[in-house]
PyMOL Python script that loads the backbone (N, CA, C, O; Angstrom):
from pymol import cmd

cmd.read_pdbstr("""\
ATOM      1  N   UNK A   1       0.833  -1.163   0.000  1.00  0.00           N
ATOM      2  CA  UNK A   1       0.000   0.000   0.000  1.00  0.00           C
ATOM      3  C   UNK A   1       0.887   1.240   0.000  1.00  0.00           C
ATOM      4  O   UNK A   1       1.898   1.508   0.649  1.00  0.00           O
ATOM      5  N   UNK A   2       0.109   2.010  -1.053  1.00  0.00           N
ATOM      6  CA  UNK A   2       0.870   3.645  -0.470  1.00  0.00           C
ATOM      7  C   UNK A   2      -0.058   4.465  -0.516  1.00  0.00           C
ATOM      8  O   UNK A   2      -1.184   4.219  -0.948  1.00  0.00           O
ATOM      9  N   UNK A   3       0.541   6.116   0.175  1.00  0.00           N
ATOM     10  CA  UNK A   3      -0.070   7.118   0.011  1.00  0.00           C
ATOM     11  C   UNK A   3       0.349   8.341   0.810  1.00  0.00           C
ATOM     12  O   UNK A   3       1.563   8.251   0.990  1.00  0.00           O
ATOM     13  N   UNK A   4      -0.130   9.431   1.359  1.00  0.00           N
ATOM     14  CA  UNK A   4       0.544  10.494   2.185  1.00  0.00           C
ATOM     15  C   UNK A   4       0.413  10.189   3.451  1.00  0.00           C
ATOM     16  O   UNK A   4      -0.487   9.396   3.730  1.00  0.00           O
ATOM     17  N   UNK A   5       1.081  10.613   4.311  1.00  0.00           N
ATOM     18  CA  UNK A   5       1.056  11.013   5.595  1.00  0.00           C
ATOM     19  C   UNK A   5       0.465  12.809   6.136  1.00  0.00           C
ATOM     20  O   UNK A   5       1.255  13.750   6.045  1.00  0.00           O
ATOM     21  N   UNK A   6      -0.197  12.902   6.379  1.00  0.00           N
ATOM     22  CA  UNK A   6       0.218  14.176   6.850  1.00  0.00           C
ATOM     23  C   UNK A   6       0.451  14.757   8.225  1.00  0.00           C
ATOM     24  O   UNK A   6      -0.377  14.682   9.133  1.00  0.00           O
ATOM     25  N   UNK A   7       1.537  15.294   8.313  1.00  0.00           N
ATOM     26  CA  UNK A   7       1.580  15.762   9.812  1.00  0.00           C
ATOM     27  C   UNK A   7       2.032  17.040   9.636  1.00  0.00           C
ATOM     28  O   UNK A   7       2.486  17.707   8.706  1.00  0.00           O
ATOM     29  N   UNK A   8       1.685  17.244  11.224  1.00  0.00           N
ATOM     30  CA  UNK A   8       1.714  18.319  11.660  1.00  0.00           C
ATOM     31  C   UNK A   8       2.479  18.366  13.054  1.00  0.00           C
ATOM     32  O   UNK A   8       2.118  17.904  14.137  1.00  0.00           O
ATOM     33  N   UNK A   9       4.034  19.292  12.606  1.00  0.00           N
ATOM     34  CA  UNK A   9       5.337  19.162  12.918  1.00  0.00           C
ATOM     35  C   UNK A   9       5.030  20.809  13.908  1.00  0.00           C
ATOM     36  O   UNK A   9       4.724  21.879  13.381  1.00  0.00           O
ATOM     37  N   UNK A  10       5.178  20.627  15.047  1.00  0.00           N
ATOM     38  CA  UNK A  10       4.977  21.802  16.048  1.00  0.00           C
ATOM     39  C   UNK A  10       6.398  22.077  16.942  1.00  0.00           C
ATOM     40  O   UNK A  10       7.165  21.287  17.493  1.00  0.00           O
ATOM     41  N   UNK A  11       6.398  23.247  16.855  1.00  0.00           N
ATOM     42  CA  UNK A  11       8.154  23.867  17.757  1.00  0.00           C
ATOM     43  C   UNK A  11       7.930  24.667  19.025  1.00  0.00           C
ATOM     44  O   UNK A  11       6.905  25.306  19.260  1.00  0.00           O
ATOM     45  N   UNK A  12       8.790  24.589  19.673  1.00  0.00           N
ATOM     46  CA  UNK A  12       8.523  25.992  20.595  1.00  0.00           C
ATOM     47  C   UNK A  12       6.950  25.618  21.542  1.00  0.00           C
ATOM     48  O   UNK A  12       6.067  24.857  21.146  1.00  0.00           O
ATOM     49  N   UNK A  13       6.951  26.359  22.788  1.00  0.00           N
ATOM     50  CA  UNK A  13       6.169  26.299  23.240  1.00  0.00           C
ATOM     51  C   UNK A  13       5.559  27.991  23.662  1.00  0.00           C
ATOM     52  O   UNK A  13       6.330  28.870  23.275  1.00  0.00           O
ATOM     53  N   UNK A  14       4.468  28.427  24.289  1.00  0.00           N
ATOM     54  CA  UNK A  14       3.911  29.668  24.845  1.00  0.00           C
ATOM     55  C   UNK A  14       4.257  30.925  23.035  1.00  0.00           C
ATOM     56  O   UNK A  14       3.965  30.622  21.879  1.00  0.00           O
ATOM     57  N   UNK A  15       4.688  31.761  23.357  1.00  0.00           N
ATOM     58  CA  UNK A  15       4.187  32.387  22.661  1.00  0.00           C
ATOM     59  C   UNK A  15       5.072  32.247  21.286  1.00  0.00           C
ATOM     60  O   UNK A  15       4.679  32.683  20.204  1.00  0.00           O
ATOM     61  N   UNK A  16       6.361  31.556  21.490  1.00  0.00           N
ATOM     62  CA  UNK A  16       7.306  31.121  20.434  1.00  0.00           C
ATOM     63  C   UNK A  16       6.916  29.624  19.578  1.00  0.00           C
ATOM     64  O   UNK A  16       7.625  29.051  18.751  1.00  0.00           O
ATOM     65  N   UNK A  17       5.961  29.340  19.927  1.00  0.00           N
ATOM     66  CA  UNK A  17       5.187  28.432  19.480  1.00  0.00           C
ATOM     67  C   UNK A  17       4.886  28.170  18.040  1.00  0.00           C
ATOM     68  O   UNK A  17       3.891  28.692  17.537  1.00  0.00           O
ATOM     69  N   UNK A  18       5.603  27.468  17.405  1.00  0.00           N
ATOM     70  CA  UNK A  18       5.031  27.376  15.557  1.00  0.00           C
ATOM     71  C   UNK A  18       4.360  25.740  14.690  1.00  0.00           C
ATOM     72  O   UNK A  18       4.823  24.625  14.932  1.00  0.00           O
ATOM     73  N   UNK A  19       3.728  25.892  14.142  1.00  0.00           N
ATOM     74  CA  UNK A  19       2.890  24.445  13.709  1.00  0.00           C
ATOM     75  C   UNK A  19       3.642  25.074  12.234  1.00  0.00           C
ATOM     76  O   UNK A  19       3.533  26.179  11.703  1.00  0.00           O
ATOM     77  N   UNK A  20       4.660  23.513  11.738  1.00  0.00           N
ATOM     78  CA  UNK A  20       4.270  23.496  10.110  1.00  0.00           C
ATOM     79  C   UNK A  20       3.758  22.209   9.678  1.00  0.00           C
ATOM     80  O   UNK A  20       4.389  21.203  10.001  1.00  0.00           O
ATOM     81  N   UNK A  21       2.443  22.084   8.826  1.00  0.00           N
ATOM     82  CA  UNK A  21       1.724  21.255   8.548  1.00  0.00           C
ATOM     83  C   UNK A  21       2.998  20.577   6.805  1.00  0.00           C
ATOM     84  O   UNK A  21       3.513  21.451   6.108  1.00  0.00           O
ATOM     85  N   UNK A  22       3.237  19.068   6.469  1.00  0.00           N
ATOM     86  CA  UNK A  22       3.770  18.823   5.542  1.00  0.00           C
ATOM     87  C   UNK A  22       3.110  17.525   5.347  1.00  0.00           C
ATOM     88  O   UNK A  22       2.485  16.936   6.229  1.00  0.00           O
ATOM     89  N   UNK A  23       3.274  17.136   4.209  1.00  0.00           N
ATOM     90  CA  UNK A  23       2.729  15.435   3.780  1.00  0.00           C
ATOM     91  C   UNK A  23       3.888  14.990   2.901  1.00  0.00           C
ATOM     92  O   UNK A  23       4.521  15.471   1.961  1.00  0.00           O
ATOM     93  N   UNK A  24       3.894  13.829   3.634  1.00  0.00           N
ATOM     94  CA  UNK A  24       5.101  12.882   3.118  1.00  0.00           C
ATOM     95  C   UNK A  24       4.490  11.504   2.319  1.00  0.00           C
ATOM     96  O   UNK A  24       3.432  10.988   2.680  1.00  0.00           O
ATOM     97  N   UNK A  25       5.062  11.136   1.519  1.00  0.00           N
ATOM     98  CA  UNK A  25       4.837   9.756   0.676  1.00  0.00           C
ATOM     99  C   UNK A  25       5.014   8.196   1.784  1.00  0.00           C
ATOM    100  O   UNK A  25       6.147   7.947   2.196  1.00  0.00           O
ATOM    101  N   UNK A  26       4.234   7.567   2.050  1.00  0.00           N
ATOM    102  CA  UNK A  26       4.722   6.539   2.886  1.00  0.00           C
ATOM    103  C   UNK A  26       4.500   4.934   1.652  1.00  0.00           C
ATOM    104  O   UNK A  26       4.104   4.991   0.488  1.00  0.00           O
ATOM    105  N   UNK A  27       4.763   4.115   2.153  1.00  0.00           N
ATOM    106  CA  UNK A  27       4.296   2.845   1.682  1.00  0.00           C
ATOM    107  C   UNK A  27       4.950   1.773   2.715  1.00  0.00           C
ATOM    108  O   UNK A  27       6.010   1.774   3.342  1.00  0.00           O
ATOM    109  N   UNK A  28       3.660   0.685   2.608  1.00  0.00           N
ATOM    110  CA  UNK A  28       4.137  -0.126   3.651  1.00  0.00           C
ATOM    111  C   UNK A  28       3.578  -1.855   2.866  1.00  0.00           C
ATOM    112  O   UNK A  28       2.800  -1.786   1.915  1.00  0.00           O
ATOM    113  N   UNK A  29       3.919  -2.892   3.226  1.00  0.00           N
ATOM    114  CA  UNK A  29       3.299  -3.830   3.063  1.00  0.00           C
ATOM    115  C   UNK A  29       2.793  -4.808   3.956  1.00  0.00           C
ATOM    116  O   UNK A  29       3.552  -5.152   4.862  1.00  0.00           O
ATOM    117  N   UNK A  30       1.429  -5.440   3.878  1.00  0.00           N
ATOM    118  CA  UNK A  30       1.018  -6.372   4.971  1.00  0.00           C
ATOM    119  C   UNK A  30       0.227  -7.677   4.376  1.00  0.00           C
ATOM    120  O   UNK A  30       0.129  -8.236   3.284  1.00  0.00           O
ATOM    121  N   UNK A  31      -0.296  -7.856   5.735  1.00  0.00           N
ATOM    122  CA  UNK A  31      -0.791  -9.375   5.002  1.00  0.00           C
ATOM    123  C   UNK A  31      -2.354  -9.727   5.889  1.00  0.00           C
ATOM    124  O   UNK A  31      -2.378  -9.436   7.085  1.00  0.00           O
ATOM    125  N   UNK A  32      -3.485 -10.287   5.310  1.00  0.00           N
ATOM    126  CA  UNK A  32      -4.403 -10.455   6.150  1.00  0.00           C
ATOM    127  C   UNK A  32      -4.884 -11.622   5.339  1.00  0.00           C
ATOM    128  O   UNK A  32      -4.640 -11.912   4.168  1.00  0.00           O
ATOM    129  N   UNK A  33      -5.800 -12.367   6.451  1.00  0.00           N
ATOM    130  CA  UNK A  33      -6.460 -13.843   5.894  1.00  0.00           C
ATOM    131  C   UNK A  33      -8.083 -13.459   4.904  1.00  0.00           C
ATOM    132  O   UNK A  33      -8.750 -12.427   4.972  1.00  0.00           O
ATOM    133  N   UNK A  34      -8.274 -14.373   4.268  1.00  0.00           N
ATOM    134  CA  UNK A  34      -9.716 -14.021   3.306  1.00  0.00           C
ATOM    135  C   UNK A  34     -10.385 -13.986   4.470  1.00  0.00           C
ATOM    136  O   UNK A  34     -11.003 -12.947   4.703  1.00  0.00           O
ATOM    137  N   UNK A  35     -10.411 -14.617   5.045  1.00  0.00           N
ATOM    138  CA  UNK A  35     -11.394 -15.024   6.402  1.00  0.00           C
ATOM    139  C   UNK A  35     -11.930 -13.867   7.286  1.00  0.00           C
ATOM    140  O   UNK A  35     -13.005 -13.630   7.839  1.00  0.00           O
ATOM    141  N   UNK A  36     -10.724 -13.244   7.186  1.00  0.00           N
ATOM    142  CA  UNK A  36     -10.834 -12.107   8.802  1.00  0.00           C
ATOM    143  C   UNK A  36      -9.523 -11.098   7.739  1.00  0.00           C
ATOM    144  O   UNK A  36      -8.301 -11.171   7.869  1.00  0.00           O
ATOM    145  N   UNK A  37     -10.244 -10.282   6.809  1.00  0.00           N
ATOM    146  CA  UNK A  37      -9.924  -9.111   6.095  1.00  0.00           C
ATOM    147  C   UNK A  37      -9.363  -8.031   6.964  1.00  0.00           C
ATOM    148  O   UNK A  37      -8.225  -7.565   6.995  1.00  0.00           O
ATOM    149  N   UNK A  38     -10.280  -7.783   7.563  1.00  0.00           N
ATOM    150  CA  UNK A  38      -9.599  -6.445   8.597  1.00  0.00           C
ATOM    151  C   UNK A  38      -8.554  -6.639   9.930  1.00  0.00           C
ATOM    152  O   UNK A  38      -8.136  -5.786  10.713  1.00  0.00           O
ATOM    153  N   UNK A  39      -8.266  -8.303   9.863  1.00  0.00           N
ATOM    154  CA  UNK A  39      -7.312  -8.690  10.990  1.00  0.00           C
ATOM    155  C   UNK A  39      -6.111  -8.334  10.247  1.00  0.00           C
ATOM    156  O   UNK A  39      -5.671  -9.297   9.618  1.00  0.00           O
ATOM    157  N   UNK A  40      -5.316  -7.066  10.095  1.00  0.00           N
ATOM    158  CA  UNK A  40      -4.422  -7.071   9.165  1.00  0.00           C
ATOM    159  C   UNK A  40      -3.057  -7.175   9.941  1.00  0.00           C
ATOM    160  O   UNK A  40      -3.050  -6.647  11.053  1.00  0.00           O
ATOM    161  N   UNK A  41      -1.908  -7.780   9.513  1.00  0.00           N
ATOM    162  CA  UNK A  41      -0.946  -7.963  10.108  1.00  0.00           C
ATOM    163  C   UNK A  41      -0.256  -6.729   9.306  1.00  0.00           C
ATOM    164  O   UNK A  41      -0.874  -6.370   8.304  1.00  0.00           O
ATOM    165  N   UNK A  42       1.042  -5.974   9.639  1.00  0.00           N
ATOM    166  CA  UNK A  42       1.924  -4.740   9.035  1.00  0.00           C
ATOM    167  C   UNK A  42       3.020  -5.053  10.003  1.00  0.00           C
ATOM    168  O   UNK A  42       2.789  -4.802  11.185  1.00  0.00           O
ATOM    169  N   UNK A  43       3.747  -5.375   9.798  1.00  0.00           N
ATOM    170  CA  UNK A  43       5.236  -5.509  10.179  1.00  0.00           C
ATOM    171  C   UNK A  43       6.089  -4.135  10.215  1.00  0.00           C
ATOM    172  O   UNK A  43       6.439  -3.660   9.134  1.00  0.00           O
ATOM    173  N   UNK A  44       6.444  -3.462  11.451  1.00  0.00           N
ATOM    174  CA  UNK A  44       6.835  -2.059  11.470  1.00  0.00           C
ATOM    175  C   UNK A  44       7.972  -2.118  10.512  1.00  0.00           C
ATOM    176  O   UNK A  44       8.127  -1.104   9.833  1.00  0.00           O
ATOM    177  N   UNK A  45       8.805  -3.115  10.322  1.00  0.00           N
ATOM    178  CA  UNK A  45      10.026  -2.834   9.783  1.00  0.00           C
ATOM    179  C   UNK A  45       9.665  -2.549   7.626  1.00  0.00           C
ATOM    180  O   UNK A  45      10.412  -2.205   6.710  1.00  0.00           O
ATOM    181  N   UNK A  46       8.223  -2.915   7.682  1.00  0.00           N
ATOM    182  CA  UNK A  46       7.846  -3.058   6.505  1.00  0.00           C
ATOM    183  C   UNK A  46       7.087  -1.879   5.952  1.00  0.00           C
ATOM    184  O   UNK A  46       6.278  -1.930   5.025  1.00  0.00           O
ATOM    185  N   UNK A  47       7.574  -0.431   6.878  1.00  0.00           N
ATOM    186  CA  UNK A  47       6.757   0.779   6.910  1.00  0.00           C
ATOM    187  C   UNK A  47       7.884   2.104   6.800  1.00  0.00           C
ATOM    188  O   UNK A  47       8.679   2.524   7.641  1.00  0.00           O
ATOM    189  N   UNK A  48       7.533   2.665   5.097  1.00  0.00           N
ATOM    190  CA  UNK A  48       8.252   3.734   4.935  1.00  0.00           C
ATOM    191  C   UNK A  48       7.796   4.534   4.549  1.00  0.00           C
ATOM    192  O   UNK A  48       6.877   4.391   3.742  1.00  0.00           O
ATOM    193  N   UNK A  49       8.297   5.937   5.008  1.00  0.00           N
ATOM    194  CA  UNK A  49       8.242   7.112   5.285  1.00  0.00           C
ATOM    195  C   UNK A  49       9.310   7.955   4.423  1.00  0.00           C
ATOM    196  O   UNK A  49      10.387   8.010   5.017  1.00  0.00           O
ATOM    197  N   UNK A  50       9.311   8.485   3.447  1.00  0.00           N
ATOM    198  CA  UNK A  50      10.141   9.501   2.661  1.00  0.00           C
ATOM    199  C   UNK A  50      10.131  11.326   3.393  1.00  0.00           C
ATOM    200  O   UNK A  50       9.345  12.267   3.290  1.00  0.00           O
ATOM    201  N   UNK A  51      10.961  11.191   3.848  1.00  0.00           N
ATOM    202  CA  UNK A  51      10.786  13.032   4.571  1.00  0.00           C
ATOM    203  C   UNK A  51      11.764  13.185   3.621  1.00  0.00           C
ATOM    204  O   UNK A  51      12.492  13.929   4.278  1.00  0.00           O
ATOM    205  N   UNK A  52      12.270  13.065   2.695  1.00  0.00           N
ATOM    206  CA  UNK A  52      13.654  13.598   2.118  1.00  0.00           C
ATOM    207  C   UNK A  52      13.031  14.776   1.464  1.00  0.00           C
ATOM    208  O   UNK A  52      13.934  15.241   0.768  1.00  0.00           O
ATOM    209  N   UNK A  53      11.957  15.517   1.315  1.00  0.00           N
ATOM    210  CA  UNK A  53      11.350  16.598   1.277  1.00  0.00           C
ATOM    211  C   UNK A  53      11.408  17.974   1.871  1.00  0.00           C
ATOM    212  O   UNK A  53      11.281  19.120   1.441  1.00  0.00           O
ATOM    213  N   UNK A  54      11.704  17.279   3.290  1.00  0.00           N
ATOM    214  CA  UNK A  54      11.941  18.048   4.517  1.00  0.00           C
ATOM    215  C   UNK A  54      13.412  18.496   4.347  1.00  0.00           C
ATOM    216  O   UNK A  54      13.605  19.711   4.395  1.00  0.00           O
ATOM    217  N   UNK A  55      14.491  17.672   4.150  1.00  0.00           N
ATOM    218  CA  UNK A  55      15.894  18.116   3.747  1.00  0.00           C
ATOM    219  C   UNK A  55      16.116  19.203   2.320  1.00  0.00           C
ATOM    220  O   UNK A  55      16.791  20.229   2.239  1.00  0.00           O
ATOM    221  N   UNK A  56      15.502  18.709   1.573  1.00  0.00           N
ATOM    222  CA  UNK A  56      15.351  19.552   0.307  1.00  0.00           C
ATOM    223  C   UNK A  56      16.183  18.451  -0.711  1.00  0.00           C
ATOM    224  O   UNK A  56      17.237  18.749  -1.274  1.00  0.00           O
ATOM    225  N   UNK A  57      15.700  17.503  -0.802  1.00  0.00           N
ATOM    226  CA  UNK A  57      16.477  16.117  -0.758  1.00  0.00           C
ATOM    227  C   UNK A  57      15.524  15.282  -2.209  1.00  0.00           C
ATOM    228  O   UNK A  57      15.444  14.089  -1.915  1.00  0.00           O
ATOM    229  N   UNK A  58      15.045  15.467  -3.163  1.00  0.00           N
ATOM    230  CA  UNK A  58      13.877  15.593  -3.823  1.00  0.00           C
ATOM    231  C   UNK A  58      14.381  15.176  -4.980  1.00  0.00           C
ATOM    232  O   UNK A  58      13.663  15.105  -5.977  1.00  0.00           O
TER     233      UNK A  58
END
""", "prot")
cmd.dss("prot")
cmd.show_as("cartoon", "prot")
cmd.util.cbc("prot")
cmd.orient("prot")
């Protein structure tokens, strides 16, 4: 599976406080039985995340 992430990356606290909202490309792969569809297994190590966006890395 793929698709975006989006988050929302916050700094600073009280009045120095800043939100920058970005969406990143992820893709991951998993596995589930015909039986029980939504019992889905996802293996963390099988879950990626591209920020190379964030570097200027593109």
């Amino acid at each position: 599976m793929e698709g975006v992430a989006h988050v929302s990356q916050n700094y600073g606290k009280g009045d120095d406080a800043c939100e920058i909202n970005e969406e990143y490309p992820f893709e991951f792969t998993g596995s589930s039985s015909v039986t029980k569809p939504y019992d889905l297994s996802i293996p963390p190590e099988s879950i990626s995340i591209d920020v190379s966006s964030w570097f200027g890395e593109e």
